[in-house]
C-alpha positions in Angstrom: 163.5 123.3 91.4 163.8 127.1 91.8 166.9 128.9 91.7 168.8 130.1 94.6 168.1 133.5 95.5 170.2 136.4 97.4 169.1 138.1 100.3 168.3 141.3 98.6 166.2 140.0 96.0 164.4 138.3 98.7 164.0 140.7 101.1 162.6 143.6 97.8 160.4 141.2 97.1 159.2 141.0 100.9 159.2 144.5 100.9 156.9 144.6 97.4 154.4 141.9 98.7 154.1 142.7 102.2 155.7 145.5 103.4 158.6 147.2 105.0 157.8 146.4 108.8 158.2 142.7 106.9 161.6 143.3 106.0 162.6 143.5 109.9 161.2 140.3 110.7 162.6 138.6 107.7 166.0 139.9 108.1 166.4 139.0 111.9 164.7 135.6 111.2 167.2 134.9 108.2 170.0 135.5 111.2 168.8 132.3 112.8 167.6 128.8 111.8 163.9 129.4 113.6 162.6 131.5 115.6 159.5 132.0 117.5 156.7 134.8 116.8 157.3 135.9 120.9 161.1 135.6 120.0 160.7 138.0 117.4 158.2 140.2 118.7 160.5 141.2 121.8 163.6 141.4 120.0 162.1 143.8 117.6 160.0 145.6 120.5 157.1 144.9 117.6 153.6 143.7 118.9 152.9 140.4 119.0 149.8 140.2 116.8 151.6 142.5 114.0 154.6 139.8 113.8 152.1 137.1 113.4 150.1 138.8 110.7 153.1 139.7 108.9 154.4 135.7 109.7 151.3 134.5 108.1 151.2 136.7 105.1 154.5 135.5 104.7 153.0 131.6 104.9 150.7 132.7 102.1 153.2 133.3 99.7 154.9 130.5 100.4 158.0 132.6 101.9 158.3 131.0 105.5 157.4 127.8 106.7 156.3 126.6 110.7 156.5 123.5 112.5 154.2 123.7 116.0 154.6 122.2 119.0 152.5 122.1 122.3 154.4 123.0 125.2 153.7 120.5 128.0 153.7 123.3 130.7 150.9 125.4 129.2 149.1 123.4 126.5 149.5 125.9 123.9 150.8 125.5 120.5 153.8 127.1 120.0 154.8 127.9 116.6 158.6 127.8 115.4 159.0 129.7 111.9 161.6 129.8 109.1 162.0 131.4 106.0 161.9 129.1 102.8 163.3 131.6 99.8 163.8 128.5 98.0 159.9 129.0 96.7 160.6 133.0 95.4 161.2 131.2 92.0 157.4 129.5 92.0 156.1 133.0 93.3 157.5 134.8 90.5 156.1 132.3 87.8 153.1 132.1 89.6 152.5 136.4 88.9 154.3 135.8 85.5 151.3 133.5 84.6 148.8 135.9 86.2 149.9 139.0 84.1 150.2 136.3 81.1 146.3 135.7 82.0 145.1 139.6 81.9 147.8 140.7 79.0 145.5 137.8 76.8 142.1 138.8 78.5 142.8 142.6 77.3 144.2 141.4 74.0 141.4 139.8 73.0 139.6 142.9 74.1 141.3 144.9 72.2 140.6 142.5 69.1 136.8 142.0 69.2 136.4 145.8 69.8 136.3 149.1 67.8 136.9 152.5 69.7 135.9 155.6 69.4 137.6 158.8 70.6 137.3 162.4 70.5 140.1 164.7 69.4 140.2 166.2 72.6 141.8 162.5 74.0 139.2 162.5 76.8 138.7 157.9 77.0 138.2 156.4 74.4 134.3 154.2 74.2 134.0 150.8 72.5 131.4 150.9 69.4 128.3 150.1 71.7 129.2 152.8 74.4 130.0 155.1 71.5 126.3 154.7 70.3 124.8 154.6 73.5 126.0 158.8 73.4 125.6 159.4 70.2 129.2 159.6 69.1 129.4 162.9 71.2 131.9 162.7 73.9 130.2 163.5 77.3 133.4 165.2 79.0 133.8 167.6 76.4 130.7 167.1 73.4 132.9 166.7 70.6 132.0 164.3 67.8 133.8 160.7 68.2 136.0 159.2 65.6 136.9 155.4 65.1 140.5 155.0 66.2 143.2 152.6 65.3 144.0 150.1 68.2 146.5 148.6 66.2 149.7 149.8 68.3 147.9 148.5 71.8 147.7 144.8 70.1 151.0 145.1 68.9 152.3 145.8 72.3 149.8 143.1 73.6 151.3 140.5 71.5 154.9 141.5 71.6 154.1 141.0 75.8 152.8 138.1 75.7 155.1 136.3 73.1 157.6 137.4 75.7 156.0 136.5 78.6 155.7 133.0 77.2 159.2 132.3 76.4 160.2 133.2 79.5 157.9 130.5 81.2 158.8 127.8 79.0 
């Protein structure tokens, strides 16, 4: 179960992942227990088709829920939303896993390559690129040296180790 979440945290992290047009909606849909995309769009003198995009990017993150009902009158759907910040905890685990993913993708880089660099610090070239131009830089045409990756595995590991614990 995730923790329980203030409104500021969830409304920053609204802001991060979808925007600050986002933050509107949330905040005057977090004033009432559901609400209608038309409700919203009016109130906020927002168009109708931006509210349900942001409403829907929203859905994607798990961040607000709908239940839909067909009004008799018209025979359309109409679709009553709420915001669920019980799921920011899952969201936040989920990217925590994501940047645990890449951090061991690039260690492991980092680990089955040597680089080469010139003095200059233009970017640095694995041993194949490094060959492929002759160990002479081609921003600047100085001569490339092997370089010590050591402190960028360090790093590596020290994140991931950390990263780790705090998903177990």
């Amino acid at each position: 179960m995730s923790p329980r979440v203030d409104d500021e945290l969830f409304l920053n992290i609204v802001k991060i992942l979808v925007g600050d047009e986002a933050v509107t909606i949330v905040s005057m849909l977090g004033s009432k227990p559901e609400a209608t995309d038309e409700e919203l769009a009016t109130k906020l003198e927002i168009k109708l088709n931006i509210v349900r995009k942001i409403l829907y990017k929203l859905y994607d993150y798990h961040l607000a829920v709908f239940r839909r009902i067909r009004d008799k009158k018209t025979g359309w759907f109409v679709y009553y939303w709420k915001l669920n910040p019980e799921r920011i905890g899952d969201l936040v685990n989920n990217k925590k896993r994501a940047v645990l993913h890449k951090l061991k993708e690039r260690l492991n880089y980092e680990k089955e390559h040597v680089f080469y660099q010139c003095l200059n610090g233009c970017p640095r070239f694995t041993f194949e690129d490094a060959m492929e131009v002759s160990f002479n830089c081609p921003k600047c045409s100085t001569a490339l040296e092997n370089i010590s990756n050591e402190n960028i595995i360090e790093i590596l590991e020290t994140n991931v180790e950390i990263l780790e614990e705090d998903l177990q």
